[in-house]
KEKE-3310 file (N, C-alpha, C; in steps of 0.2 Angstrom, whole numbers, plus 5000, padded with zeros to 4 digits):
npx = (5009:5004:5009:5020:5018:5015:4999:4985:4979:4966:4959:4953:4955:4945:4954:4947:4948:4945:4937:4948:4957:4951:4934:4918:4912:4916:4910:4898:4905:4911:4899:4892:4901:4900:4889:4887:4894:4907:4918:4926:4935:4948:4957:4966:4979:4987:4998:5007:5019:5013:5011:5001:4993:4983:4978:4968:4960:4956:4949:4940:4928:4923:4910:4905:4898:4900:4916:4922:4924:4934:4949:4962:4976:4992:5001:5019:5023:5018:5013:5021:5031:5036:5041:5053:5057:5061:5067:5079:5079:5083:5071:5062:5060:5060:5059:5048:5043:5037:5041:5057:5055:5051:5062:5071:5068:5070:5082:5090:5080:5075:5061:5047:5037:5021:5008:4996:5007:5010:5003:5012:5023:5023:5032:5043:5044:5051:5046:5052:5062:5050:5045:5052:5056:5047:5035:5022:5019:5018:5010:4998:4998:4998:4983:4978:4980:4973:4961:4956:4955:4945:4935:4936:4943:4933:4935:4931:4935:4936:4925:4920)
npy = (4914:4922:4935:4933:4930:4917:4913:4920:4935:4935:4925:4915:4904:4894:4885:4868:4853:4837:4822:4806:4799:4789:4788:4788:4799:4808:4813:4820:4829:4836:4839:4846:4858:4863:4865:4876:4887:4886:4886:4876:4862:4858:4841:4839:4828:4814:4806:4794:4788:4781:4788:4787:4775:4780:4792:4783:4779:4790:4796:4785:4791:4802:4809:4805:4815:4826:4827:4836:4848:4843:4843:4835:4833:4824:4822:4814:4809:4816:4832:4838:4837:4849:4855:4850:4850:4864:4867:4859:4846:4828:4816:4801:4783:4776:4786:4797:4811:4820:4816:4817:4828:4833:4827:4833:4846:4845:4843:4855:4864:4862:4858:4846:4842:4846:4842:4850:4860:4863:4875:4884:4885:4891:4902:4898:4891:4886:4896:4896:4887:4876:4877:4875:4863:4854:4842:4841:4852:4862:4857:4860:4874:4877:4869:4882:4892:4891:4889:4903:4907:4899:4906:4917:4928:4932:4936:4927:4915:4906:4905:4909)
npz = (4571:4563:4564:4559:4546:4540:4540:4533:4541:4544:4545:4558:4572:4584:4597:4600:4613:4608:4609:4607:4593:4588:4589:4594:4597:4588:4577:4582:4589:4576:4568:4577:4577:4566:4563:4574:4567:4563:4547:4544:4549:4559:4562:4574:4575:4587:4582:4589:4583:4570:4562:4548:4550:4561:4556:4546:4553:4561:4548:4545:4553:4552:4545:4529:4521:4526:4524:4515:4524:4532:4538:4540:4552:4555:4570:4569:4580:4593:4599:4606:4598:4590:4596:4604:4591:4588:4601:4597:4604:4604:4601:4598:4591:4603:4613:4617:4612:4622:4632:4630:4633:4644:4651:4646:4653:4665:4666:4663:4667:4680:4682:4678:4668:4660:4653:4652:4652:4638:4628:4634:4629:4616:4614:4611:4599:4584:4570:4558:4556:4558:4546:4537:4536:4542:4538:4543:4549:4539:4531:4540:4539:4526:4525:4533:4525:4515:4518:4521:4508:4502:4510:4501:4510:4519:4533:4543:4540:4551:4563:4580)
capx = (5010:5000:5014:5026:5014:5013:4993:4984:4977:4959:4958:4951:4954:4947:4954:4945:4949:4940:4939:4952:4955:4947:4929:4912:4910:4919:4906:4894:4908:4911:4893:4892:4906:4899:4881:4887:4897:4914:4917:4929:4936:4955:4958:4975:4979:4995:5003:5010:5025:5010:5003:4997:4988:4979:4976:4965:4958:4953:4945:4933:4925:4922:4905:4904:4892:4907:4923:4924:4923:4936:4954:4966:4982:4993:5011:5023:5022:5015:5013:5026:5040:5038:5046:5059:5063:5061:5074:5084:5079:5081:5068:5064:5057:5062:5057:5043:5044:5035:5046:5061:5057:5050:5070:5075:5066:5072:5089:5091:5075:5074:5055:5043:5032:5015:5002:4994:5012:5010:5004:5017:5032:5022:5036:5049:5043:5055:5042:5055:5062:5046:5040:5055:5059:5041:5028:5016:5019:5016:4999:4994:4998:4993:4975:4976:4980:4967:4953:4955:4956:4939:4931:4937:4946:4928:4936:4925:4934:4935:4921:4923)
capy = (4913:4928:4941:4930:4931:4910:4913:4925:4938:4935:4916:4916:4897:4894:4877:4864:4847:4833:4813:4803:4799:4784:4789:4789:4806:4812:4812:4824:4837:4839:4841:4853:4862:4865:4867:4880:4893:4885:4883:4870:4858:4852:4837:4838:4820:4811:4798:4789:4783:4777:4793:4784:4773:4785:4795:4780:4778:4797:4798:4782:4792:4808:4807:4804:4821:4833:4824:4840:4851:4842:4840:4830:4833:4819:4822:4809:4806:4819:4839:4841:4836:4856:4861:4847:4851:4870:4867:4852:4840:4824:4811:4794:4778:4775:4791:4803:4821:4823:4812:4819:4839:4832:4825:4840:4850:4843:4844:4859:4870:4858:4856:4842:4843:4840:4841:4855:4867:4863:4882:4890:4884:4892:4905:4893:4887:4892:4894:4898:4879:4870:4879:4874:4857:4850:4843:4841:4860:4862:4856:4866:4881:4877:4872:4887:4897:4889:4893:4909:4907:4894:4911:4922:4933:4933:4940:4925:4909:4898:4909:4906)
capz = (4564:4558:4563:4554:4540:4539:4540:4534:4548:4544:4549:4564:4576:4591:4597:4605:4614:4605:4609:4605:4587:4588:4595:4590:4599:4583:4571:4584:4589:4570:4568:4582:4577:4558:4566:4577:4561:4559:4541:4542:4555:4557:4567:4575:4581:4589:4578:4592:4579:4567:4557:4542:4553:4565:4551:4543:4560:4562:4544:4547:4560:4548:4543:4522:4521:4531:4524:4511:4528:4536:4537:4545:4553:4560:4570:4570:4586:4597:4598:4608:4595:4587:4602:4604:4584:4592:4606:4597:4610:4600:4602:4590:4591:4609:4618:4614:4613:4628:4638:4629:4633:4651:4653:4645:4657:4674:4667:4660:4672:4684:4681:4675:4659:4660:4645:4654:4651:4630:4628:4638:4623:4608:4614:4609:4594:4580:4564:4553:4557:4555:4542:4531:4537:4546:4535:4547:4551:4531:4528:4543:4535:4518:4526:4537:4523:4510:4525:4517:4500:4502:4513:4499:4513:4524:4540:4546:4540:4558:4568:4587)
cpx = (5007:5003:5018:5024:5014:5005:4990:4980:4970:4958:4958:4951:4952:4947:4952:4948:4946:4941:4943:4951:4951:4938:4923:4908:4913:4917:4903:4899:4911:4905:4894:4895:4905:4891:4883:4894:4902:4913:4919:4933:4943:4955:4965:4977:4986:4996:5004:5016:5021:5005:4997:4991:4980:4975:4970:4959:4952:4947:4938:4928:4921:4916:4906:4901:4896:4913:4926:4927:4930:4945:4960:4976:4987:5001:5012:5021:5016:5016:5019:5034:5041:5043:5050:5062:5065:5068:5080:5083:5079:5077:5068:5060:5055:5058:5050:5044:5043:5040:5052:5060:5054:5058:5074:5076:5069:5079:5091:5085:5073:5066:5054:5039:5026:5012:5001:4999:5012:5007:5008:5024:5028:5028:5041:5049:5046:5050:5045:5058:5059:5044:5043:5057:5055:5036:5022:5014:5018:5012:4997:4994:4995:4986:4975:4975:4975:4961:4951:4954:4947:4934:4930:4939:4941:4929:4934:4927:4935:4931:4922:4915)
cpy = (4918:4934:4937:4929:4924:4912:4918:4929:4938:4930:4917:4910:4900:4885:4874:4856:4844:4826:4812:4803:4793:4785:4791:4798:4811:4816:4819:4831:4840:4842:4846:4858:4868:4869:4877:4888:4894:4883:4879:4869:4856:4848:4837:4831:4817:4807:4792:4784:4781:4780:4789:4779:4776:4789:4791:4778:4785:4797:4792:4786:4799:4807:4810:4813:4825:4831:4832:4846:4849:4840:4839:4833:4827:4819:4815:4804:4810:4828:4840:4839:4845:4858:4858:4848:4857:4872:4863:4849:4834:4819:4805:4789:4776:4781:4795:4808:4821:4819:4816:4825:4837:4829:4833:4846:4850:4844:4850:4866:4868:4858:4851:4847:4840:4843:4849:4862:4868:4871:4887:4890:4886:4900:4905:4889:4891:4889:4893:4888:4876:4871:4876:4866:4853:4849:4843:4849:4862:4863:4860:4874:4879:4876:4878:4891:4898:4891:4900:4911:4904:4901:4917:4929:4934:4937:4933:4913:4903:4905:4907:4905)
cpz = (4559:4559:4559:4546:4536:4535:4539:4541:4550:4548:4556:4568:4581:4593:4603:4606:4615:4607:4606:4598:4586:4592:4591:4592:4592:4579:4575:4587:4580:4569:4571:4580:4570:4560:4568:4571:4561:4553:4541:4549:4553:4563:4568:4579:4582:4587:4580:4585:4574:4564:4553:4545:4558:4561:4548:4549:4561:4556:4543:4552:4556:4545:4534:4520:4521:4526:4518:4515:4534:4534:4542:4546:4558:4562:4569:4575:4592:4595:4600:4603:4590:4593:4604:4595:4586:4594:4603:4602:4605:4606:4596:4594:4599:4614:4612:4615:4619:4633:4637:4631:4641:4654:4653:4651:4666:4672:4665:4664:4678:4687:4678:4669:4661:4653:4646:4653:4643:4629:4629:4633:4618:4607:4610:4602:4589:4572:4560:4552:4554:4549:4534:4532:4542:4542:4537:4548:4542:4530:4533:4543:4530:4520:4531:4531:4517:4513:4522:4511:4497:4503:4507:4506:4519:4531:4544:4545:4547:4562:4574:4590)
residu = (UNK:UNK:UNK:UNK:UNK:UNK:UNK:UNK:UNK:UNK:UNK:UNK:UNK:UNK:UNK:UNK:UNK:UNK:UNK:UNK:UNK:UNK:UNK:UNK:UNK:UNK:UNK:UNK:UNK:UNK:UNK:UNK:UNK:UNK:UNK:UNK:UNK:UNK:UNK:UNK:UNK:UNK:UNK:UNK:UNK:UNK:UNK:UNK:UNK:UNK:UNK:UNK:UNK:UNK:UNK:UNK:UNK:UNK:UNK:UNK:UNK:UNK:UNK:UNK:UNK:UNK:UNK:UNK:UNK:UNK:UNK:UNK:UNK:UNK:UNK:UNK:UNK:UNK:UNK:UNK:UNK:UNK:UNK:UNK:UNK:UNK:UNK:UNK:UNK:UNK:UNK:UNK:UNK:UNK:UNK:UNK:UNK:UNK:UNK:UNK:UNK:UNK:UNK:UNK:UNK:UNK:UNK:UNK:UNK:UNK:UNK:UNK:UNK:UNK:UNK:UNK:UNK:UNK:UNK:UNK:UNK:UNK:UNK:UNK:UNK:UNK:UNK:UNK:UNK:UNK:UNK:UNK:UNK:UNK:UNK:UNK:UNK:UNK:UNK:UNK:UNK:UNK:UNK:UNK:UNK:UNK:UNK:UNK:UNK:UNK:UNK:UNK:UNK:UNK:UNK:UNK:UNK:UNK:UNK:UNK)
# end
């Protein structure tokens, strides 16, 4: 995203995998994450078909104190639909990405999908795509790119 000049080049993530959206551990890996000299926190969470819902879910859990520090992102369904919007693989109510690019996959590379290969498609991801026609993919640009604008440019806005 930051050779395509989505984000700018300063913004520094490093991403970690945090309790369900639902979880009282939420509240202490936010802390932790603020404690230890990140500025701000995205929570990336799966939809399951029922963003608006998850999303009201994820943000009770956000301690009153942080919520300024903290922002939400919530696919549709799951992570893997960038890369079935990506490939065109259709998915919808009935299938989920991950099912739909694990079909995909068997018929078209004659491999399985597990969770575990979601990093090896950020090849595949067409930005130009999402960026015009994914809201999800939207606001995490706009906060990524705001991270910077918040830092004034710091070199320093997501420390690792």
């Amino acid at each position: 995203m930051k050779d395509e000049g989505l984000i700018p080049g300063e913004v520094v993530i490093d991403a970690k995998r945090l309790p369900a959206d639902c979880n009282t551990k939420i509240d202490r890996a936010i802390r932790s994450a603020l404690t230890f000299g990140f500025d701000r926190v995205v929570l990336v969470i799966n939809g399951d078909g029922n963003p608006k819902e998850k999303r009201e879910s994820a943000e009770l859990h956000i301690p009153s104190d942080l919520k300024d520090k903290v922002d939400v992102i919530v696919f549709e369904y799951e992570a893997e639909e960038w890369i079935c919007k990506s490939l065109k693989i259709k998915y919808g109510s009935y299938t989920k990405p991950s099912k739909a690019l694990n079909d995909w996959l068997r018929n078209n590379k004659g491999r399985e999908y597990h969770k575990r290969d979601l990093p090896k498609f950020v090849t595949d991801i067409n930005l130009d795509l999402l960026h015009s026609q994914n809201k999800t993919f939207k606001h995490l640009i706009e906060i990524l790119g705001r991270v910077s604008l918040i830092n004034n440019s710091s070199f320093e806005a997501f420390k690792p």
